[in-house]
C-alpha positions as CSV (number, residue, x, y, z in Angstrom):
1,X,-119.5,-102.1,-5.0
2,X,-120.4,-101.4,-1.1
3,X,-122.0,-103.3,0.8
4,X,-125.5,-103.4,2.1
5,X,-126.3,-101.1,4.6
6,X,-123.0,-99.1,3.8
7,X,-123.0,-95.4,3.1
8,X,-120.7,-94.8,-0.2
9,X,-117.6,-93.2,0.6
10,X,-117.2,-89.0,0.4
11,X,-115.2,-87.3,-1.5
12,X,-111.4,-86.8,0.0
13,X,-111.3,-84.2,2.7
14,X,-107.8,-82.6,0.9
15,X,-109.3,-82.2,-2.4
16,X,-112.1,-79.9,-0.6
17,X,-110.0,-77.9,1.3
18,X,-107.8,-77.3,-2.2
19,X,-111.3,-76.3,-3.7
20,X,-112.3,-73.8,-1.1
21,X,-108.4,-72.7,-1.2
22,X,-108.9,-71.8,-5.1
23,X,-112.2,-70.2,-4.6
24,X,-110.6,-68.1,-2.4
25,X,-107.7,-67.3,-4.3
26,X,-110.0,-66.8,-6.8
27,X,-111.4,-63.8,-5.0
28,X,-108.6,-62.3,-3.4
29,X,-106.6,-62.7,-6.4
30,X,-108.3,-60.2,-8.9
31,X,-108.8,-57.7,-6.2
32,X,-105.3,-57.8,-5.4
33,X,-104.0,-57.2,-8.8
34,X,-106.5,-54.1,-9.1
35,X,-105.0,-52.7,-5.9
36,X,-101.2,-53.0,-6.9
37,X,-102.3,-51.8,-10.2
38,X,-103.8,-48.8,-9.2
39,X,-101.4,-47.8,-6.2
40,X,-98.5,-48.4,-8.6
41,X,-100.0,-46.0,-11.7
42,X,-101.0,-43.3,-8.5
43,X,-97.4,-43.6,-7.1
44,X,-96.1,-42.9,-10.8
45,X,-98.4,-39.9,-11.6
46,X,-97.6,-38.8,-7.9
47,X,-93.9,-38.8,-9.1
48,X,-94.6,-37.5,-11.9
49,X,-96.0,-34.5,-10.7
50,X,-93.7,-33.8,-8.0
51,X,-91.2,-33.6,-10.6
52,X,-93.3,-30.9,-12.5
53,X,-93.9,-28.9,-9.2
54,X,-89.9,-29.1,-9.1
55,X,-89.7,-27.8,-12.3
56,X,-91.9,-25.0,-11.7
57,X,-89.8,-24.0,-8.5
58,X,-86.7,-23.8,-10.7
59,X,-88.3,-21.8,-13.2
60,X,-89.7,-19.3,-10.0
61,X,-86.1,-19.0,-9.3
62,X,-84.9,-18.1,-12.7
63,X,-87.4,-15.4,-13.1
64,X,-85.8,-12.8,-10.5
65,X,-82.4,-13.5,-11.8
66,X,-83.4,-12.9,-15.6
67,X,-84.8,-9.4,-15.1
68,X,-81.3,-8.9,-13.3
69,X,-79.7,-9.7,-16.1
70,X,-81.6,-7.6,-18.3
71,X,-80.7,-4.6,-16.0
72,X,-77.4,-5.2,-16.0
73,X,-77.6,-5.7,-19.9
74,X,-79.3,-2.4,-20.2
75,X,-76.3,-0.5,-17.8
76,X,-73.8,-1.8,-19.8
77,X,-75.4,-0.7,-23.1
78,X,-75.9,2.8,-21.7
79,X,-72.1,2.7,-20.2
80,X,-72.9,3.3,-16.9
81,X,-72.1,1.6,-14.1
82,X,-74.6,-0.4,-10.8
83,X,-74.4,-2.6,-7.9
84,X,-74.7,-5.9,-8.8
85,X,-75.5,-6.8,-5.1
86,X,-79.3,-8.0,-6.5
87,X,-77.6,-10.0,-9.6
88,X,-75.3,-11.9,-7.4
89,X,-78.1,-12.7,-4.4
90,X,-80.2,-13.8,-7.3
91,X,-77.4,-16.5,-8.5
92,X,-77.4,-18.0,-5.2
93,X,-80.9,-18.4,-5.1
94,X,-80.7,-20.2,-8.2
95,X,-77.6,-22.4,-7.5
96,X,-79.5,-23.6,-4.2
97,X,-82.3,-24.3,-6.4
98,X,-79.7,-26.1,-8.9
99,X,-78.1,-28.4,-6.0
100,X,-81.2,-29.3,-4.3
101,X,-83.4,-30.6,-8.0
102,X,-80.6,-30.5,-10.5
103,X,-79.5,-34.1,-10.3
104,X,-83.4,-34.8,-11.2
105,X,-84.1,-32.5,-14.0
106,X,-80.1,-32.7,-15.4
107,X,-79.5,-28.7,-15.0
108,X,-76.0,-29.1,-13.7
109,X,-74.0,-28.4,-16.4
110,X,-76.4,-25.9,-18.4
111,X,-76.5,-24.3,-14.8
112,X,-72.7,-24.2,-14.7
113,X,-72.5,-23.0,-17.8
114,X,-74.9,-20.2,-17.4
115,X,-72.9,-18.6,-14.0
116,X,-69.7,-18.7,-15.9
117,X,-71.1,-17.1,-18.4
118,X,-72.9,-14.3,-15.7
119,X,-69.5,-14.1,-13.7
120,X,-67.5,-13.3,-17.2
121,X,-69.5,-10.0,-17.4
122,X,-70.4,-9.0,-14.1
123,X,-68.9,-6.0,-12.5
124,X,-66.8,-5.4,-16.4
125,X,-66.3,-2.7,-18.0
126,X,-67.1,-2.9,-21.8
127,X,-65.2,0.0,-24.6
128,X,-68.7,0.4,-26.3
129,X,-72.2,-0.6,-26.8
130,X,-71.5,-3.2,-29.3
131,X,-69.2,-5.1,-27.6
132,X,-71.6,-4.9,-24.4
133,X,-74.2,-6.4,-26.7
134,X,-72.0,-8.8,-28.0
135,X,-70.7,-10.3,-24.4
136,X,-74.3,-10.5,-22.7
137,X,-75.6,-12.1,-26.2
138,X,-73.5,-15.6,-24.8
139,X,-75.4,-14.5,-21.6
140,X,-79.0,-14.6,-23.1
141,X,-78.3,-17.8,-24.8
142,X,-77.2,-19.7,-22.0
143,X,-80.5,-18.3,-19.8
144,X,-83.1,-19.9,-22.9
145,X,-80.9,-23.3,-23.2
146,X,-81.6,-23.5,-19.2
147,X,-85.1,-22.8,-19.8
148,X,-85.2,-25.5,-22.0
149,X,-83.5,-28.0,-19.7
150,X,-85.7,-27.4,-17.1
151,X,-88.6,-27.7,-19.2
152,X,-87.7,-30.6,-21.2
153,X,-86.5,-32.7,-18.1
154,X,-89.2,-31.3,-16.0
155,X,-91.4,-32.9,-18.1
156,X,-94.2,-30.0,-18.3
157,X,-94.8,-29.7,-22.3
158,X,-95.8,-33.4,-22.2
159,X,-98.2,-32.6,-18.9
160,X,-102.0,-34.1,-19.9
161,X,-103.5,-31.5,-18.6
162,X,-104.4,-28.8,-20.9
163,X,-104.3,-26.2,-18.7
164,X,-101.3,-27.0,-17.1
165,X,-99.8,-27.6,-20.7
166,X,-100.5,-24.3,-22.2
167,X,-99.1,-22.2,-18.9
168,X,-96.0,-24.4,-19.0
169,X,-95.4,-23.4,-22.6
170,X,-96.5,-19.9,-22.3
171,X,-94.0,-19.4,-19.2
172,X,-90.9,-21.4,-20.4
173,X,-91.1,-20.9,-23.5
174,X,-92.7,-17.9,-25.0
175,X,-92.5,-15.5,-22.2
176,X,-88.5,-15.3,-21.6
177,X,-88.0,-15.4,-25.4
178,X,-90.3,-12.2,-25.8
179,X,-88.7,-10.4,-22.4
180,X,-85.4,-11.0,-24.7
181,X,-86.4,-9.9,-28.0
182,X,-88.0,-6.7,-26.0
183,X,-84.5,-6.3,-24.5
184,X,-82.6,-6.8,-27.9
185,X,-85.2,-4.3,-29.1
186,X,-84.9,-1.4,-26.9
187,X,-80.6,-1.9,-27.6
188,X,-81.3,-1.5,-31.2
189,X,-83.4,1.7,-30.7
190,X,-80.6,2.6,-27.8
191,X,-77.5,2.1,-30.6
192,X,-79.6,3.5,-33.4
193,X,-79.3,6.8,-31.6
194,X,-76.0,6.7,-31.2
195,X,-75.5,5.3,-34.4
196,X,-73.6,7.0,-37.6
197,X,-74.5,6.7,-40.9
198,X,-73.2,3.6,-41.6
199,X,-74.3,2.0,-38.5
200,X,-76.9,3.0,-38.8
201,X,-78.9,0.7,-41.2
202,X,-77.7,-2.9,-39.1
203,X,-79.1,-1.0,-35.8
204,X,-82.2,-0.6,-37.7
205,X,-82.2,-4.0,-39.2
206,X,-81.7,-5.8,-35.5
207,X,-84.3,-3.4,-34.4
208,X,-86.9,-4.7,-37.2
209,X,-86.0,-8.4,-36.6
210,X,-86.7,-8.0,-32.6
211,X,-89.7,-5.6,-33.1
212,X,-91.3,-9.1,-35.1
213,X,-89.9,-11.3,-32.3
214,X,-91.9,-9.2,-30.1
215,X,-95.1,-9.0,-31.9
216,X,-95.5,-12.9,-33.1
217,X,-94.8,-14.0,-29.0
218,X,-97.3,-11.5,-27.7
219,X,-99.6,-13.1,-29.9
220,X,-98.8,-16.5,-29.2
221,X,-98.5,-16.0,-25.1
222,X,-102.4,-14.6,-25.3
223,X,-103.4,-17.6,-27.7
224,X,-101.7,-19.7,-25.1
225,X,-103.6,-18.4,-21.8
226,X,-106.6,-17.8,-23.7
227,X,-106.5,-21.4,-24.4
228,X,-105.7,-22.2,-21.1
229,X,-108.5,-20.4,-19.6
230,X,-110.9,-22.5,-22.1
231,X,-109.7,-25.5,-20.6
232,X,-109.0,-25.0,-17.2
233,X,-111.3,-26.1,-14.4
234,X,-110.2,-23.2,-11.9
235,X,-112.4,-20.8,-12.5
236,X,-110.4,-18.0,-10.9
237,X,-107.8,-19.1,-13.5
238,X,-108.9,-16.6,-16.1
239,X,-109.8,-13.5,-14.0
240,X,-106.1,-13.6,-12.4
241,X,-104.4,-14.5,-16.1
242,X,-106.0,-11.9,-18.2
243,X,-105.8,-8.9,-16.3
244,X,-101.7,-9.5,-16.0
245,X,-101.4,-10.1,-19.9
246,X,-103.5,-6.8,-20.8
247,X,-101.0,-4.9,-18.2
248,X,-97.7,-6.8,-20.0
249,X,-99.8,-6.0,-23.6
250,X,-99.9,-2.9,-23.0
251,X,-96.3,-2.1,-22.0
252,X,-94.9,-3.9,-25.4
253,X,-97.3,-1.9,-27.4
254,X,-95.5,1.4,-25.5
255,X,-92.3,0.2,-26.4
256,X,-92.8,0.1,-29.7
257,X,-94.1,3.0,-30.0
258,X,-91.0,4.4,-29.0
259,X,-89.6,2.8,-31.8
260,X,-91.4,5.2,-34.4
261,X,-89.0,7.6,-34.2
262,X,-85.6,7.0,-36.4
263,X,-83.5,8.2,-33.4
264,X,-85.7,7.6,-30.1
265,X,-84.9,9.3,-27.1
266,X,-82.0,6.6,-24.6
267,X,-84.1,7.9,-21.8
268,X,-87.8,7.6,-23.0
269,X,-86.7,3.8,-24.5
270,X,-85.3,2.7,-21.1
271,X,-88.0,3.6,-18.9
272,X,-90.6,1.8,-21.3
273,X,-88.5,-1.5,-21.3
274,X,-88.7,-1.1,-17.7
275,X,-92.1,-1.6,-17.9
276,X,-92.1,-4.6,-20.2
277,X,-89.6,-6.3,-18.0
278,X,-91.7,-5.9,-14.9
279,X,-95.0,-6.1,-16.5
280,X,-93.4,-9.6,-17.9
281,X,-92.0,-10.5,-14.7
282,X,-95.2,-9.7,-12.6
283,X,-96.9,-12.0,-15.0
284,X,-94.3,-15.1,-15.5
285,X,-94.3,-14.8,-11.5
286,X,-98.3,-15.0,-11.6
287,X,-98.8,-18.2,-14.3
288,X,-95.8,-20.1,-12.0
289,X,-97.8,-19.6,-9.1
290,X,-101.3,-20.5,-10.4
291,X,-99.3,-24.1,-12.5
292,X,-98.3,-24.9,-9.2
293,X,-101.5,-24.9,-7.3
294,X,-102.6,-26.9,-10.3
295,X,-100.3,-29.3,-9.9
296,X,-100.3,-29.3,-5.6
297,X,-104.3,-29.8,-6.5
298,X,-103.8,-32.8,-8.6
299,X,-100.8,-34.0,-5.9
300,X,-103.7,-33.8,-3.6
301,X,-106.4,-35.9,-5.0
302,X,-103.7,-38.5,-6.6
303,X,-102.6,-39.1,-2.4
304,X,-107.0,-39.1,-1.7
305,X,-107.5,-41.8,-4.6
306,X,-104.9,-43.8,-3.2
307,X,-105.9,-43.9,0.3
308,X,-109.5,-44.7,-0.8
309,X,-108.1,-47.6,-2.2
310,X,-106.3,-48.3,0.5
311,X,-109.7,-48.0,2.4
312,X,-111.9,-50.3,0.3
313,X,-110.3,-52.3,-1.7
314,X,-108.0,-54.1,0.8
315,X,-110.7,-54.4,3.7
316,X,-113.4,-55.6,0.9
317,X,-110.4,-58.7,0.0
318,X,-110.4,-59.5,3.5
319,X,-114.4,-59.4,4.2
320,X,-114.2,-61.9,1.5
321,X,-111.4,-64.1,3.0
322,X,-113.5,-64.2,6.1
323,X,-116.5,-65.3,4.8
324,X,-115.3,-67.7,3.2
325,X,-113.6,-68.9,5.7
326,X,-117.3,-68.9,7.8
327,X,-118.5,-70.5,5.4
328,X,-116.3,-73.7,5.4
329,X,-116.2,-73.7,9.2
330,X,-120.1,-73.8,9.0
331,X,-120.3,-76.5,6.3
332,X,-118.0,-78.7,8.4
333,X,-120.0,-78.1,11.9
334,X,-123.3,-79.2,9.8
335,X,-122.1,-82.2,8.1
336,X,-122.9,-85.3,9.5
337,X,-120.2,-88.3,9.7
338,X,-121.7,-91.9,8.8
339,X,-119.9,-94.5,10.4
340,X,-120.5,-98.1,8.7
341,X,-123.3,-99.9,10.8
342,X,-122.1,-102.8,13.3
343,X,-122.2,-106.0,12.0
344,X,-126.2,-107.1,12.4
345,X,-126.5,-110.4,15.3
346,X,-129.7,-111.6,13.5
347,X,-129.0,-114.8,11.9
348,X,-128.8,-114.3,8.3
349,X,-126.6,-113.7,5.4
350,X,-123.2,-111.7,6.0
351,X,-119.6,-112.5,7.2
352,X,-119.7,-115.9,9.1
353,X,-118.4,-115.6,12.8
354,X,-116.3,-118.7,14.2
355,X,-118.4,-121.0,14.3
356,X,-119.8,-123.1,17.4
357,X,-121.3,-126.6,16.7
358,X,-123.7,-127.9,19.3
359,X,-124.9,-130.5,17.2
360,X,-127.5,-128.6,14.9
361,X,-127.0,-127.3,11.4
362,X,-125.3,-127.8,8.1
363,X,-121.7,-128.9,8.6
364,X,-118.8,-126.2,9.3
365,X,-117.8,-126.5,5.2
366,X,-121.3,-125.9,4.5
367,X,-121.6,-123.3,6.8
368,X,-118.8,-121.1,5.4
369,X,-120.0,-121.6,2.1
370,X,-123.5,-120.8,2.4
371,X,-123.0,-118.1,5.2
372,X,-124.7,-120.2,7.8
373,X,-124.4,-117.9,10.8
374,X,-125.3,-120.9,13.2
375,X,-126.7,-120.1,16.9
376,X,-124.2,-119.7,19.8
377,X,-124.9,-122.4,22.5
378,X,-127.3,-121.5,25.2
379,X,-125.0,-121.2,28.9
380,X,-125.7,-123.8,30.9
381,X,-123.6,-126.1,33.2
382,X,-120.5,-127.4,32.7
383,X,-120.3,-130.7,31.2
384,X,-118.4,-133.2,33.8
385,X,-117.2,-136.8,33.6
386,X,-120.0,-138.4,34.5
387,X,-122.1,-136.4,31.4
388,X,-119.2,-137.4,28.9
389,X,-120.0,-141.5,30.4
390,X,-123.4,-140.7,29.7
């Protein structure tokens, strides 16, 4: 209970400044958390798809040195003899490749594997056309398991995109398994002319099972860009896809053509799988290059969303910390500070002061009690012997 003329106490100045303190963190808080959250998911995508773009490079550097390979191949069926000058620059384009991203997408030992493999035939000289076959078979197989690697651990088949999903499984996938079974056909056609009777009938069963190998990828590679086109947001995507797939259509369908004669002519079958392999190779080339300005696009506006964030969200948290940090300051300026009132020198009721008795009022007992204030005595001079005699 206060007393009269007594404000009532305020409230205590620390638990105000921890209320303002928890509105603020109120507001910074949430806005904070939406800021890590979002930076952290960009930086992840951003990783994400530099990885893919990595990918992508690897595979750019494969395609050169698979079309070697398949030239070789092709010399060694024939029994003749080349310059493997091209084959061994494009190795050491792709082992640069390998050392600088193979720790990332785990190529190393598929890679090493692979230019053992390339090194075992290069430059030999094989007794016939089977055995050719036979030693650049390994070759092949170690070429689509690096494919895979890269593909796999590149993370591009699981790509949300659907663009970018379709030409990552058209140009890892489908396209260098049709560029082999086009080169397994046009060896089959090559032995089957060369064949003798009883060779004849395996030549022409390899030749049967690679002609289908053929036929269901080209089918599947122009589902794939078709469907890629559909989705795409580029619209240049389709004009530049489609006009490199009719061109590599085209040359398959002239390579099996060859194939309707029992005994096809070695000459006529080696110039048309020529074609396929650069028609093939002129388009895998075109896809990688279109996947990764996809990709460098999306790199792109993943580093502008970030730095828009960057922009608003963290200037907006401190705008709020500053206001209400004006506010506070403005509240305390405004606020008026009651002292308590000095004690009131009208006689009357309230704390007694010492009292002085000049011979008028209740007794000092009384006094106390009843809050008696009592009047000070009026100066005057001082009282002497002769007044005390008096």
């Amino acid at each position: 209970m206060s007393l009269p003329g007594r404000p009532a106490p305020g409230p205590s100045k620390i638990w105000v400044n921890v209320v303002w303190a928890l509105l603020v963190l109120a507001v910074v808080a949430p806005i904070a958390f939406l800021v890590n959250q979002s930076v952290t998911a960009s930086n992840a995508e951003r990783a994400t798809t530099a990885r893919e773009r990595h990918a992508v490079a690897y595979l750019a550097a494969l395609a050169p040195m698979t079309s070697e390979l398949f030239i070789a191949q092709a010399f060694a069926v024939r029994g003749g003899s080349m310059s493997f000058d091209d084959l061994t620059a494009a190795v050491a384009d792709v082992n640069a490749v390998d050392r600088q991203w193979g720790d990332e997408l785990r190529t190393h030992e598929r890679w090493s594997a692979l230019e053992q493999a390339i090194g075992g035939v290069r430059g030999r000289i094989f007794g016939d056309a089977d055995e050719a076959v036979g030693a650049y078979r390994e070759v092949v197989s170690q070429l689509l398991a690096l494919h895979d690697r890269v593909r796999d651990q590149g993370g591009l088949l699981t790509d949300t995109d659907l663009d970018a999903h379709y030409l990552t499984e058209t140009v890892a996938t489908e396209l260098p398994a049709v560029l082999t079974a086009a080169e397994q056909y046009a060896n089959a056609l090559v032995l089957m002319a060369s064949a003798g009777p009883s060779e004849l009938t395996e030549a022409a069963a390899e030749a049967l099972a690679a002609a289908d190998a053929v036929t269901e990828g080209v089918e599947a590679i122009s589902e794939l860009l078709e469907l890629a086109v559909a989705q795409t947001g580029n619209p240049a995507l389709g004009r530049e896809m489609m006009n490199e797939l009719d061109a590599f259509r085209q040359a398959v369908e002239a390579l099996g053509a060859a194939g309707s004669v029992l005994r096809a002519d070695a000459a006529a079958v080696d110039g048309r799988r020529v074609a396929v392999r650069n028609a093939g190779v002129i388009l895998q080339t075109k896809i990688l290059s279109t996947l990764d300005g996809l990709l460098a696009a999306r790199a792109d506006g993943l580093a502008g969303t970030q730095r828009a964030l960057t922009m608003w969200l963290a200037p907006g948290a401190g705008l709020a910390v500053v206001a209400l940090v004006m506010t506070v300051a403005r509240r305390r300026g405004s606020r008026v500070v009651e002292e308590p009132d000095i004690l009131d020198e009208t006689p009357g009721w309230g704390p007694p002061p010492v009292p002085v008795r000049d011979g008028a009022g209740p007794p000092l007992l009384v006094g106390a009690v009843t809050g008696w204030r009592g009047r000070s005595p009026a100066p005057g001079p001082e009282r002497t012997d002769e007044h005390a005699a008096r």
